[in-house]
DRENDO-1510 file (C-alpha; in Angstrom, 1 decimal, always signed):
<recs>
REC; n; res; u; v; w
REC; 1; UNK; -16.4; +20.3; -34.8 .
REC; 2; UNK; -16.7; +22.7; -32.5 .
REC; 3; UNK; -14.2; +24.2; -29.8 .
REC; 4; UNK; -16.5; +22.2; -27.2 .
REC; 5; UNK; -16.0; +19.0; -29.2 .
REC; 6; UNK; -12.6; +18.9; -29.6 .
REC; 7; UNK; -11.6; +19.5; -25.9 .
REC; 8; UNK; -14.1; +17.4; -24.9 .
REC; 9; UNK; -12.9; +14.6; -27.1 .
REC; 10; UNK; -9.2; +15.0; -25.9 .
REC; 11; UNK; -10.1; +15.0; -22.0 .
REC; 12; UNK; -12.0; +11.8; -22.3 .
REC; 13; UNK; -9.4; +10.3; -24.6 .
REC; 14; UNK; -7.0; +11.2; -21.0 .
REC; 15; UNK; -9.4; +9.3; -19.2 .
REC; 16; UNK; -9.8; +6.2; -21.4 .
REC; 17; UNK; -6.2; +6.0; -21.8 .
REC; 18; UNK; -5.9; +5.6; -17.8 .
REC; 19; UNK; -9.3; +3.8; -17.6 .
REC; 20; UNK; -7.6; +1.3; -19.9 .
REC; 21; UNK; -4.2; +1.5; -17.7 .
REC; 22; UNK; -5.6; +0.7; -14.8 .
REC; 23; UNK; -8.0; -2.1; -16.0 .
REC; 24; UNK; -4.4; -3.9; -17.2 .
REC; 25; UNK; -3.3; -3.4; -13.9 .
REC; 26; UNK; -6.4; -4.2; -11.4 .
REC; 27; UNK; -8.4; -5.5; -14.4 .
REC; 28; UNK; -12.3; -4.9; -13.8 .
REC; 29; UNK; -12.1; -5.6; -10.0 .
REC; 30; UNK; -14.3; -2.3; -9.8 .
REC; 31; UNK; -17.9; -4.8; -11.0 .
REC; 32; UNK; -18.0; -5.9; -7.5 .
REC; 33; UNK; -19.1; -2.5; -6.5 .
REC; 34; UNK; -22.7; -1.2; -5.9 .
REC; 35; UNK; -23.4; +2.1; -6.9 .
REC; 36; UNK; -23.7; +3.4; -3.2 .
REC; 37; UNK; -20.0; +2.6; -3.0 .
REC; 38; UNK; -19.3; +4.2; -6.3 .
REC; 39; UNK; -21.0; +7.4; -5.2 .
REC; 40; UNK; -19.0; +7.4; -1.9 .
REC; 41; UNK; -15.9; +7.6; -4.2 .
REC; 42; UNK; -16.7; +10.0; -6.5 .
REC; 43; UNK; -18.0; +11.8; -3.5 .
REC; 44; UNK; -14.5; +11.8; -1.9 .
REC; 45; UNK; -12.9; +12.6; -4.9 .
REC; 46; UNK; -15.2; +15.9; -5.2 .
REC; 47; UNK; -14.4; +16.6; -1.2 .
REC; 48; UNK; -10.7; +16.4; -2.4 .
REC; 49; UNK; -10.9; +18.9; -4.8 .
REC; 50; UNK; -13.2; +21.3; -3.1 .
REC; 51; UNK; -10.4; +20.7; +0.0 .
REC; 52; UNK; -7.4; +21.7; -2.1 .
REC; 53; UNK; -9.4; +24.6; -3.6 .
REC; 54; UNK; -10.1; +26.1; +0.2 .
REC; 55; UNK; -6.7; +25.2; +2.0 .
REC; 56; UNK; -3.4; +26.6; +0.1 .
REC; 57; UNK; -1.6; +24.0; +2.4 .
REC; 58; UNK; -1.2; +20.4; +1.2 .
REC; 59; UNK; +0.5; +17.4; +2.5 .
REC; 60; UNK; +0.8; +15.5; -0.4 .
REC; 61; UNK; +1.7; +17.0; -3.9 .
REC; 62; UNK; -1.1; +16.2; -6.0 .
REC; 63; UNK; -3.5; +18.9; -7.5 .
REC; 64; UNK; -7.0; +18.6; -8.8 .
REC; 65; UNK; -6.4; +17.3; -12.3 .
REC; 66; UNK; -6.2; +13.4; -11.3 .
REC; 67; UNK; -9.2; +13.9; -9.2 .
REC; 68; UNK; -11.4; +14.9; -11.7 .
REC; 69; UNK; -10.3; +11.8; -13.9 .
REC; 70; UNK; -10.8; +9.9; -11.4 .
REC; 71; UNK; -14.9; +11.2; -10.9 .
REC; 72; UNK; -15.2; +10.5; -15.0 .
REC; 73; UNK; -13.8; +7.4; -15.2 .
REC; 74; UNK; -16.1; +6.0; -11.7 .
REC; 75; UNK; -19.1; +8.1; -12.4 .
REC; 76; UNK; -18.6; +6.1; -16.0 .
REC; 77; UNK; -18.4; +2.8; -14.1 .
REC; 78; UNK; -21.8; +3.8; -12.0 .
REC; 79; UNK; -23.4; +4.3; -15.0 .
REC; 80; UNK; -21.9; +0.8; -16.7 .
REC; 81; UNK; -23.2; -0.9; -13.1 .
REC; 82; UNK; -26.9; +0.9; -13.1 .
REC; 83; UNK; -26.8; -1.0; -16.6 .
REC; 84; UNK; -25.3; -4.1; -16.3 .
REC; 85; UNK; -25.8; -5.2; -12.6 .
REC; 86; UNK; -23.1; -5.3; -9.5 .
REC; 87; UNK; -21.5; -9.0; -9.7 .
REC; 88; UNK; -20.0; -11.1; -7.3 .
REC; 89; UNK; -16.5; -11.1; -9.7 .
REC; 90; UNK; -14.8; -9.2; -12.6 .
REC; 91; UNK; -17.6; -11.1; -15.5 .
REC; 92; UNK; -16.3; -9.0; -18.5 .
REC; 93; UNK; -13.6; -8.7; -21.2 .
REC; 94; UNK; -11.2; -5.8; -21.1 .
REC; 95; UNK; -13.0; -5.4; -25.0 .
REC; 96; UNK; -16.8; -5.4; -23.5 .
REC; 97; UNK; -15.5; -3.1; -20.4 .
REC; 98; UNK; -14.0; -0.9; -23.2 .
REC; 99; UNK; -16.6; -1.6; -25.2 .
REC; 100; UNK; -19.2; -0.1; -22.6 .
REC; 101; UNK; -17.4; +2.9; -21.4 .
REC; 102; UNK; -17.3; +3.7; -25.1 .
REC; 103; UNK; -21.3; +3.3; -25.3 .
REC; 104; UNK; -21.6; +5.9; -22.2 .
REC; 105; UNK; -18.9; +8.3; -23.2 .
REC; 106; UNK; -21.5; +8.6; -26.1 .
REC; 107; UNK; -24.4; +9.3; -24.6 .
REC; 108; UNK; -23.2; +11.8; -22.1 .
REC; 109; UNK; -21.4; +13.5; -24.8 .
REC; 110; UNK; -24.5; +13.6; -26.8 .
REC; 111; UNK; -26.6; +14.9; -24.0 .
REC; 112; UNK; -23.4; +17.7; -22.9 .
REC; 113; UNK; -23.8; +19.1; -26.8 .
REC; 114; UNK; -27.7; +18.8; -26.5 .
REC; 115; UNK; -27.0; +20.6; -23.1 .
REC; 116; UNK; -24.7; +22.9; -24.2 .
REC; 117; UNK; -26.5; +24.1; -27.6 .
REC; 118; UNK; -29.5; +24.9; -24.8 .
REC; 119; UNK; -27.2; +26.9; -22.4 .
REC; 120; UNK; -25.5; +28.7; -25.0 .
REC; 121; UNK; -21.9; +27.0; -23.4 .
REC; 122; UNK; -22.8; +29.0; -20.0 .
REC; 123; UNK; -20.4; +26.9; -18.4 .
REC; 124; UNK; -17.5; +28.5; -19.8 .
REC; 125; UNK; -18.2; +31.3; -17.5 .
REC; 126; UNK; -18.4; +29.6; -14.4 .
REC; 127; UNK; -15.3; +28.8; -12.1 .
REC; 128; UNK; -13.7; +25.2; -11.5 .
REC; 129; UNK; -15.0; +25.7; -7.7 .
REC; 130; UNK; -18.8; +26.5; -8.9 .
REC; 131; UNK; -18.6; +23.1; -11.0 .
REC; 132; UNK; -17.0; +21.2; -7.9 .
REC; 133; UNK; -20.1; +22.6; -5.9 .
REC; 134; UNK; -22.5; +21.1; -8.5 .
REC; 135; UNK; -20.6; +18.3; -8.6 .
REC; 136; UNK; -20.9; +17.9; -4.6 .
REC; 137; UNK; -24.2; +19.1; -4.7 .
REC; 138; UNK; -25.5; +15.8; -7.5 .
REC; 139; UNK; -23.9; +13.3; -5.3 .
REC; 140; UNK; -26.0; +14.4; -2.4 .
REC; 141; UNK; -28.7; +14.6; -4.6 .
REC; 142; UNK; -27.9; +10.7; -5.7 .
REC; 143; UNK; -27.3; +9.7; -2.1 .
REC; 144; UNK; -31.1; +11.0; -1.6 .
REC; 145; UNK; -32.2; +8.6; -4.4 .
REC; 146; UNK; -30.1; +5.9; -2.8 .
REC; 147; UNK; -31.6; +6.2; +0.2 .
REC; 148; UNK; -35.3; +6.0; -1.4 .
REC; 149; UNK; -34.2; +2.8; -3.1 .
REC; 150; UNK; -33.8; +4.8; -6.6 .
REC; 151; UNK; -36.9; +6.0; -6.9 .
REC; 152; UNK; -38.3; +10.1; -7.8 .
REC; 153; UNK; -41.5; +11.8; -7.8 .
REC; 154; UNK; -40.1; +13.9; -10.3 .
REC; 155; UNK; -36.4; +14.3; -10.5 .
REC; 156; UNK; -34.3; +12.8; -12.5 .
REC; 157; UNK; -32.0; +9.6; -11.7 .
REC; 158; UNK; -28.8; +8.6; -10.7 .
REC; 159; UNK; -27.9; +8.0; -14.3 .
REC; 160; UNK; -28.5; +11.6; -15.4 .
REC; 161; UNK; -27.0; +13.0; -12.1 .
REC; 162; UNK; -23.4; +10.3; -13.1 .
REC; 163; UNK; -23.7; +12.0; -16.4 .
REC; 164; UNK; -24.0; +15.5; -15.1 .
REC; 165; UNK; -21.4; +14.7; -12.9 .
REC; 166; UNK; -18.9; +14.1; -16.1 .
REC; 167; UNK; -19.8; +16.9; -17.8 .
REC; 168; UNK; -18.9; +19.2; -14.9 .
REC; 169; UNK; -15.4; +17.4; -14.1 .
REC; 170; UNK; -14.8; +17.4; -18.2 .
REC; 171; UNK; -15.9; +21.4; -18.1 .
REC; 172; UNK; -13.6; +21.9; -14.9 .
REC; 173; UNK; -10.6; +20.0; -17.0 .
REC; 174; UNK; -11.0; +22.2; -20.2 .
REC; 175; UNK; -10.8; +25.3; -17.7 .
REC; 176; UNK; -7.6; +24.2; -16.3 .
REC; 177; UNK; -6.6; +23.5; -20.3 .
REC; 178; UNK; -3.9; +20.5; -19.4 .
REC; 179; UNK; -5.2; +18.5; -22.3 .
REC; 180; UNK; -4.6; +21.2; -25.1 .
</recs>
């Protein structure tokens, strides 16, 4: 396995172990959300970040780390709901919800090492505020395709743009190496 792989591997295992934390907590309240108001929080997660990278000055003692986890694991949910359907009320397991993030984690990784054998790992040259823009910069791109009722002439859709989207925050959590 590569370097890639392994780091990878360890930041999503992070955000399962919360994702799972959470879902004992709130259980899978999150299925009554439609993916505009998924994007909206991802989107003010990114803002968040892109804030506390501009403005030394903070009021509340967080950094950027949770923020990131917190775009993988909804940007994971957006891509369960484009699947599955918004319902009215929590309609899954904790084992099928687990069960499903599993089943995306797999695919975006498979499409980050396609990706990345492409790129020749370009990203690890980039700076944690370039992949914030690109993070900011697909949400407007999905709120775009929102607006046109998900449909493209020729870009891709909200599915690939959630899975860009995890890549990035994963790439951005490797750079700041707190899951070593």
């Amino acid at each position: 396995m590569t370097a890639t792989e392994v780091e990878y591997i360890k930041v999503i295992d992070q955000c399962r172990d919360l994702f799972e934390k959470k879902m004992k907590d709130y259980g899978s309240a999150w299925r009554i959300l439609r993916i505009s108001s998924l994007t909206d929080q991802i989107y003010i997660k990114a803002q968040r970040i892109r804030s506390l990278q501009l403005n030394k000055n903070k009021k509340i003692d967080e950094d950027e780390i949770p923020e990131f986890i917190g775009i993988i694991n909804y940007s994971i949910m957006g891509l369960i709901q484009l699947e599955k359907g918004v319902s009215d009320k929590p309609d899954f397991t904790p084992n099928q919800i687990l069960s499903f993030y599993n089943e995306k984690v797999e695919s975006t990784f498979e499409l980050m090492l396609a990706k990345n054998h492409d790129y020749g790992e370009a990203w690890r040259d980039m700076r944690i505020t370039s992949l914030t823009d690109l993070i900011i910069q697909k949400l407007i791109r999905v709120k775009k395709i929102e607006e046109n009722s998900g449909n493209t002439i020729v870009s891709e859709g909200i599915d690939a743009n959630y899975q860009d989207i995890i890549n990035y925050a994963v790439f951005a959590l490797i750079h700041i190496g707190v899951f070593k």
